[in-house]
C-alpha positions as CSV (number, residue, x, y, z in Angstrom):
1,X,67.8,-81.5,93.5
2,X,64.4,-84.0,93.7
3,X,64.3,-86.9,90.9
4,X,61.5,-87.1,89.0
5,X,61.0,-90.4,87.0
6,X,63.5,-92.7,86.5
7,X,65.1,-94.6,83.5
8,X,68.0,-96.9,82.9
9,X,68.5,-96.6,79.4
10,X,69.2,-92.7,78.9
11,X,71.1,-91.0,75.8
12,X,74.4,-92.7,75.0
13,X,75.7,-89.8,74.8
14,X,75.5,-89.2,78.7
15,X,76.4,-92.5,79.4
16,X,79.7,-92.2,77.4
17,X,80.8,-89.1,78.8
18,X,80.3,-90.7,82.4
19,X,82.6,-93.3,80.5
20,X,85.1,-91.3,79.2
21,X,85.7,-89.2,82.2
22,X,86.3,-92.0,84.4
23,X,82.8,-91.5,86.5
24,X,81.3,-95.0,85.4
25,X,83.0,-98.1,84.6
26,X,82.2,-100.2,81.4
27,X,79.4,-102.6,82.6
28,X,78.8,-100.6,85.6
29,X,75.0,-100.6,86.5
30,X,74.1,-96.5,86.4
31,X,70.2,-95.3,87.3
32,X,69.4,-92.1,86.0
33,X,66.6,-89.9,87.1
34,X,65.5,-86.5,85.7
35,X,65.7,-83.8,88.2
36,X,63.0,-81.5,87.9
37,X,62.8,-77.5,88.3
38,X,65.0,-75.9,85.3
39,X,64.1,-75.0,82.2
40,X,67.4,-73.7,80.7
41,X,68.8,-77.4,80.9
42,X,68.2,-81.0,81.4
43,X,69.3,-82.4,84.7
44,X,70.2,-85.7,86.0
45,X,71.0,-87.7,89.1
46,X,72.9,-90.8,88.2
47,X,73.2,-93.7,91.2
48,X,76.2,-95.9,90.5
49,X,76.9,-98.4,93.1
50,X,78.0,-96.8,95.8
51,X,78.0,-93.0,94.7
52,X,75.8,-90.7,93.3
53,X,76.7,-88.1,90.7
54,X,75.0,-85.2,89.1
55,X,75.1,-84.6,85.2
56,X,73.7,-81.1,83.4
57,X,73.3,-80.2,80.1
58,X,72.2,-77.2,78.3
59,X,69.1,-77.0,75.9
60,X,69.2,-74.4,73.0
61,X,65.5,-74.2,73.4
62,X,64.0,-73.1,77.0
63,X,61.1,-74.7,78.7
64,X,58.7,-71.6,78.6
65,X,55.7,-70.4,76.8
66,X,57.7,-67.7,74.9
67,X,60.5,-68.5,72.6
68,X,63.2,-68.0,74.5
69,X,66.9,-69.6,72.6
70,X,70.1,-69.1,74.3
71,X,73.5,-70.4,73.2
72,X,75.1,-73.7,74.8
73,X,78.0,-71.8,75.3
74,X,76.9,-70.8,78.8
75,X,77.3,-74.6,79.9
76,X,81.6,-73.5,79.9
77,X,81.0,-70.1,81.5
78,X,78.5,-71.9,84.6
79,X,81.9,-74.8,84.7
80,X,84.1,-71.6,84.8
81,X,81.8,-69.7,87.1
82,X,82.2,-72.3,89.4
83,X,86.0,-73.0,89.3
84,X,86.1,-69.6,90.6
85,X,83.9,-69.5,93.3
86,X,85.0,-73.0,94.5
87,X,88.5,-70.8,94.6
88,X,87.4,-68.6,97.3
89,X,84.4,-70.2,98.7
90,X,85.2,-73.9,98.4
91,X,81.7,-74.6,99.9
92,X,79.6,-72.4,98.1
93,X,79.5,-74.8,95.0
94,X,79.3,-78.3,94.4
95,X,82.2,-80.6,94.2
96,X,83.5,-80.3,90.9
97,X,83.6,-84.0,88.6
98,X,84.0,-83.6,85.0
99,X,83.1,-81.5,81.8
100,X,82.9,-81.7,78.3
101,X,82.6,-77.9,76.4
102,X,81.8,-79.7,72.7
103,X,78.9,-81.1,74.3
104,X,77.6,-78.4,76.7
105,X,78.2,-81.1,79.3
106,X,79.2,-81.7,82.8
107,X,79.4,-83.7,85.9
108,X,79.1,-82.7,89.8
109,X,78.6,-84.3,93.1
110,X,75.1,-85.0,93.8
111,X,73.9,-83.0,96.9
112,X,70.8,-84.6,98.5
113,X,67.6,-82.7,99.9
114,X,68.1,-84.4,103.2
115,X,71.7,-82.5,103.8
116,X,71.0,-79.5,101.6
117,X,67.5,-78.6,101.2
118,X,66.3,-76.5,98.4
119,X,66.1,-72.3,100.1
120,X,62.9,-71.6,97.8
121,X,61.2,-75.0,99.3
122,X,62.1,-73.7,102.8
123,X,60.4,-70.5,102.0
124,X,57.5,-71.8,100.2
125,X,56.9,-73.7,103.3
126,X,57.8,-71.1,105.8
127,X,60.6,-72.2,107.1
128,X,62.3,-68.2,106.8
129,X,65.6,-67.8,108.4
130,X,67.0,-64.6,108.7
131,X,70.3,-66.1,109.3
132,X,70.5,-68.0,105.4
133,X,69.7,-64.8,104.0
134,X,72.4,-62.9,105.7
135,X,74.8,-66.0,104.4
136,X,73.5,-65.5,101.0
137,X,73.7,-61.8,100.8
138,X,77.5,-62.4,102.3
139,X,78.8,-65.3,99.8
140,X,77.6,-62.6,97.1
141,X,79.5,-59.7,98.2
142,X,82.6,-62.3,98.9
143,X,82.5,-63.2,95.1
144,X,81.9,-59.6,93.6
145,X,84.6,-58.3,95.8
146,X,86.8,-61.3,94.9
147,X,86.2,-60.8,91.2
148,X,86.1,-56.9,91.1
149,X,88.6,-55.2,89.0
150,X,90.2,-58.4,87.6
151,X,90.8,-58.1,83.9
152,X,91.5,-61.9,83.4
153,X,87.6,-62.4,84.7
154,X,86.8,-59.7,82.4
155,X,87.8,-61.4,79.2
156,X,87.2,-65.1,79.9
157,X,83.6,-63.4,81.3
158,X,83.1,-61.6,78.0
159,X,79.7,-63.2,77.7
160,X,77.1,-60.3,76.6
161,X,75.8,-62.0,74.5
162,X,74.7,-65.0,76.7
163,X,73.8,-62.1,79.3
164,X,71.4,-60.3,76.7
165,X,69.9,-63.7,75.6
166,X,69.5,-64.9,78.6
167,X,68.6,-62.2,81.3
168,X,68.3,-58.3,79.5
169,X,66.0,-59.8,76.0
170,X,63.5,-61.7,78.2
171,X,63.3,-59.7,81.4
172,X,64.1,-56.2,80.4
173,X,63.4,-55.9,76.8
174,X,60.4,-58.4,76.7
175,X,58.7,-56.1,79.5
176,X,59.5,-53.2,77.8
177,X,57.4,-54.5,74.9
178,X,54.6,-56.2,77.5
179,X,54.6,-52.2,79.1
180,X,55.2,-49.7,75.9
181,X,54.6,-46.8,78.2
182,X,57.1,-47.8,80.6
183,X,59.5,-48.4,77.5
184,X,61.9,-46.0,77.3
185,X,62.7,-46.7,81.5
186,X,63.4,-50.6,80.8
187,X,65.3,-49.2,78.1
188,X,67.7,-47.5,79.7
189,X,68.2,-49.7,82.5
190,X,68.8,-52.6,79.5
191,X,71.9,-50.3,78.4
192,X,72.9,-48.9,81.8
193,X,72.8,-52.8,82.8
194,X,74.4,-53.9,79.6
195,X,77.6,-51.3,79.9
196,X,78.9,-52.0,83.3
197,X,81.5,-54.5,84.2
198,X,82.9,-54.3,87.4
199,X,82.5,-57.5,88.5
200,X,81.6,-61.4,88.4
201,X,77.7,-62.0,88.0
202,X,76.3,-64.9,88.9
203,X,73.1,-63.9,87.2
204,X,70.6,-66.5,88.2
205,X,70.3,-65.6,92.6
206,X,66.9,-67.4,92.7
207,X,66.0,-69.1,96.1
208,X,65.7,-72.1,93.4
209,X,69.2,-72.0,92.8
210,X,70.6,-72.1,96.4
211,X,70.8,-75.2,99.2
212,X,70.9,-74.3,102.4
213,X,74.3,-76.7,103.0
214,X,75.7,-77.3,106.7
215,X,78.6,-75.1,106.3
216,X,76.4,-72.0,104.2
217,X,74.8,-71.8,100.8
218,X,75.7,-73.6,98.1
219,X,75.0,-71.8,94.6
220,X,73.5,-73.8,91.4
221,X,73.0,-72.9,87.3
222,X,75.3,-70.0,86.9
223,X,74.8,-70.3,83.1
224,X,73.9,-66.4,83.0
225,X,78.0,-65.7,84.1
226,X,79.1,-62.3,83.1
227,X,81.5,-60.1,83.7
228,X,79.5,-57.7,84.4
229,X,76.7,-55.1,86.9
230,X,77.4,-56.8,90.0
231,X,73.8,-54.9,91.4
232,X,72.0,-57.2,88.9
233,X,73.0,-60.5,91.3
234,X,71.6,-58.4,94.8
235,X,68.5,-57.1,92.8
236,X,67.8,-60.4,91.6
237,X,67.5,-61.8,95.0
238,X,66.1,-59.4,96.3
239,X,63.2,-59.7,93.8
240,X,62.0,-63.3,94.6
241,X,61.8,-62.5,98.5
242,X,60.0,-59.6,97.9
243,X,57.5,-61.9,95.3
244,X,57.4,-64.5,97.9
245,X,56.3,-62.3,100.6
246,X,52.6,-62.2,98.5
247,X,52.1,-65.7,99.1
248,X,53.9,-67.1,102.2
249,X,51.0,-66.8,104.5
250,X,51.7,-66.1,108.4
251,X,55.7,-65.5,107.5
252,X,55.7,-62.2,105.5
253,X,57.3,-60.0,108.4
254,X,60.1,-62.4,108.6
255,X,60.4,-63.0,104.6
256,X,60.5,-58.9,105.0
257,X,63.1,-58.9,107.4
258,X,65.1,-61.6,105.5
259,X,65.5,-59.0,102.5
260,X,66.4,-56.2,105.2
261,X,69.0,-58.6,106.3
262,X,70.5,-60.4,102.9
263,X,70.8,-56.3,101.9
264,X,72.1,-55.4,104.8
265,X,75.1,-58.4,104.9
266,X,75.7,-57.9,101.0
267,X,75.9,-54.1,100.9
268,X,78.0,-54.1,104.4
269,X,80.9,-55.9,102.0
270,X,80.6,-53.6,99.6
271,X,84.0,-51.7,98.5
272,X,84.7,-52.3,94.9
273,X,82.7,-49.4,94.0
274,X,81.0,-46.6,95.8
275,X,78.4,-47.9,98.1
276,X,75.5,-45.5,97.0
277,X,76.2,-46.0,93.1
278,X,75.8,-49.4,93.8
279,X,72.8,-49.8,95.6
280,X,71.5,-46.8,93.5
281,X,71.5,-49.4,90.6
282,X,69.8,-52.4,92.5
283,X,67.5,-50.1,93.6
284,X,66.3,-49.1,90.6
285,X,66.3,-52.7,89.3
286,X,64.3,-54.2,91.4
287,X,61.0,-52.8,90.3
288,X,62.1,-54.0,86.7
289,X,62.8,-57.4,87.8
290,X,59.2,-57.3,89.9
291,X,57.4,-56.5,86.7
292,X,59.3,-59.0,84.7
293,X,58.0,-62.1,86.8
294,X,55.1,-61.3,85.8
295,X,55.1,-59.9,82.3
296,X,58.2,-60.9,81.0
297,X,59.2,-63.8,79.4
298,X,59.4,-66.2,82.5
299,X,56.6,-65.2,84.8
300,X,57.1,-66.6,88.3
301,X,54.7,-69.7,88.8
302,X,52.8,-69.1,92.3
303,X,51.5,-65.8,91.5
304,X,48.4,-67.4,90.6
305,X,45.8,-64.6,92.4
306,X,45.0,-62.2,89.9
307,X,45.2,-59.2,92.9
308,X,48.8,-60.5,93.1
309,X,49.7,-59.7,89.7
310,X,48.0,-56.6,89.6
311,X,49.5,-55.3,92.9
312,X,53.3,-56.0,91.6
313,X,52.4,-54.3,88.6
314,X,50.9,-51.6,90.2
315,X,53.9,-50.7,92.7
316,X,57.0,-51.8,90.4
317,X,55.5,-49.1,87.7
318,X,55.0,-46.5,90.2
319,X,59.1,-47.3,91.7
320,X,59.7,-47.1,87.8
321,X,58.2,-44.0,86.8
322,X,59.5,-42.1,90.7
323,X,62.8,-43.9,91.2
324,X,64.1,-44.4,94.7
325,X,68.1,-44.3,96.0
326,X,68.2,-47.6,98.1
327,X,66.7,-51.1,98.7
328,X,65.1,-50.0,101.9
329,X,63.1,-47.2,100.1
330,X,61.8,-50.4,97.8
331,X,61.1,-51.8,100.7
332,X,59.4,-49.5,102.4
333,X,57.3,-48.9,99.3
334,X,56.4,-52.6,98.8
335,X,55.4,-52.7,102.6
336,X,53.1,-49.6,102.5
337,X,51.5,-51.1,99.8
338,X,51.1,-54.6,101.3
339,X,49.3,-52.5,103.7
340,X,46.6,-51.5,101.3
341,X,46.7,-54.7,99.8
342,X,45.3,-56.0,103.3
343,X,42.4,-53.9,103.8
344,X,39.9,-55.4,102.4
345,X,40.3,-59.0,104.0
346,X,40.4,-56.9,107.5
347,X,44.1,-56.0,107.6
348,X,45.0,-59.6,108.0
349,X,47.7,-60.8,106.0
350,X,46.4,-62.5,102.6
């Protein structure tokens, strides 16, 4: 959570919902500053003397290149999403302030960087722990297993709609259409995806979306909640370390490791389900969600070397076209590739 520019006067709208929930007094002085790094939702930090709060709202519109429109719905399923994992993992989300469902608003505590630095900053920088991924890949299991099998979650979770507009259209479906001769295998894993529900999806495990807190992780923007494929959330996270291992120079091994040890943790918790159907399914996921970050409708940002692109292209169509059983094979296939990817600057690591 870094502010961006700052303003005093922002939409009355926020300031009288700080107002009516009893989070800013009339009169009160309140400085607002635009949080930067989403693009499903406008993001504030508002300093009131004394405190700090933080305020989100969801666009209709996303910030990308594509046209990408998503209900504001999912504002009450990412409030919901929350109340449940603050149930079982108080710590895992922050403190819960105030919402308002007509307006696709609401309210948190403000976490600062100092305290609860962003993971994908830490990475980006090479600060890799194996020890955070571990405690992400065990908050996830906590929360599948927690939700697995509950029908209540299933019905107020009901949301695949959201889920298809906002995670199986643009990454699945759009790379389908990007990739016409890898079609019909995005296709089926859109439906295969689409038809479970087992569990409590988070949807959004992006380094981007998790502080490394003092007492664990702490999860942000679960407006993709579903009740739903509980391999999507592990695949997902899976994907951005494996992305991240192309440009985090001198820390690949360890990024490496860090996915051997977030799976390892996650799939260790694992007993909603039958271990191998799961991790079957994340498995073949992963190679989707590669090509997706760079041909679907939100390509990652930092894969800016055209070799980069190319070489996730090149292995996630060959894991699509000769599917493998288990994250480790993925693995394994990404690494032998790195391999190659190496030999022309001498085997060093680009």
């Amino acid at each position: 959570m870094s502010p961006a520019a700052a303003q005093l006067n922002p939409d009355p709208a926020l300031t009288g919902f700080l107002l009516a929930h009893q989070l800013a007094e009339p009169g009160e002085s309140a400085h607002w500053s635009p949080l930067a790094g989403g693009v499903s939702s406008d993001l504030w930090r508002v300093d009131l003397p004394g405190r700090s709060v933080c305020v989100k709202r969801a666009l209709a519109r996303l910030r990308v290149a594509a046209d990408w429109q998503a209900p504001v719905s999912r504002n009450a399923y990412e409030w919901a999403w929350m109340q449940f994992a603050s149930r079982h993992r108080p710590d895992s989300v922050p403190e819960l302030l105030a919402h308002d469902p007509e307006a696709g608003l609401f309210a948190m505590a403000y976490l600062s960087a100092e305290h609860h630095p962003v993971w994908k900053t830490q990475l980006l920088s090479g600060d890799v722990r194996l020890a955070t991924a571990a405690a992400v890949g065990d908050l996830l299991a906590t929360l599948h297993a927690a939700s697995a099998g509950d029908a209540g979650l299933a019905a107020e979770f009901a949301t695949d709609d959201n889920f298809h507009a906002l995670r199986i259209e643009p990454y699945l479906l759009a790379t389908a259409a990007a990739h016409p001769e890898l079609g019909d295998i995005l296709q089926g894993l859109a439906d295969r995806t689409a038809m479970t529900h087992l569990a409590l999806v988070h949807g959004d495990v992006s380094p981007k979306n998790i502080l490394v807190g003092p007492s664990g992780p702490v999860l942000l923007d679960a407006e993709c909640a579903w009740y739903g494929d509980p391999a999507f959330d592990l695949a997902f996270c899976v994907n951005h370390l494996l992305l991240k291992s192309l440009v985090v120079a001198g820390r690949r091994t360890d990024l490496l490791r860090s996915v051997h040890a977030l799976a390892e943790a996650y799939l260790g918790r694992v007993d909603w389900e039958p271990l191998t159907t799961l991790e079957g399914r994340a498995a073949s996921l992963l190679p989707a969600l590669l090509l997706a970050r760079v041909d679907g409708k939100s390509p990652v940002e930092y894969l800016t070397d055209d070799r980069h692109r190319l070489f996730v292209r090149a292995v996630a169509s060959t894991l699509l076209r000769t599917p493998v059983a288990t994250v480790a094979e993925v693995l394994d296939a990404w690494e032998t590739a790195l391999k190659a990817l190496d030999e022309p600057a001498g085997g060093r690591p680009h």
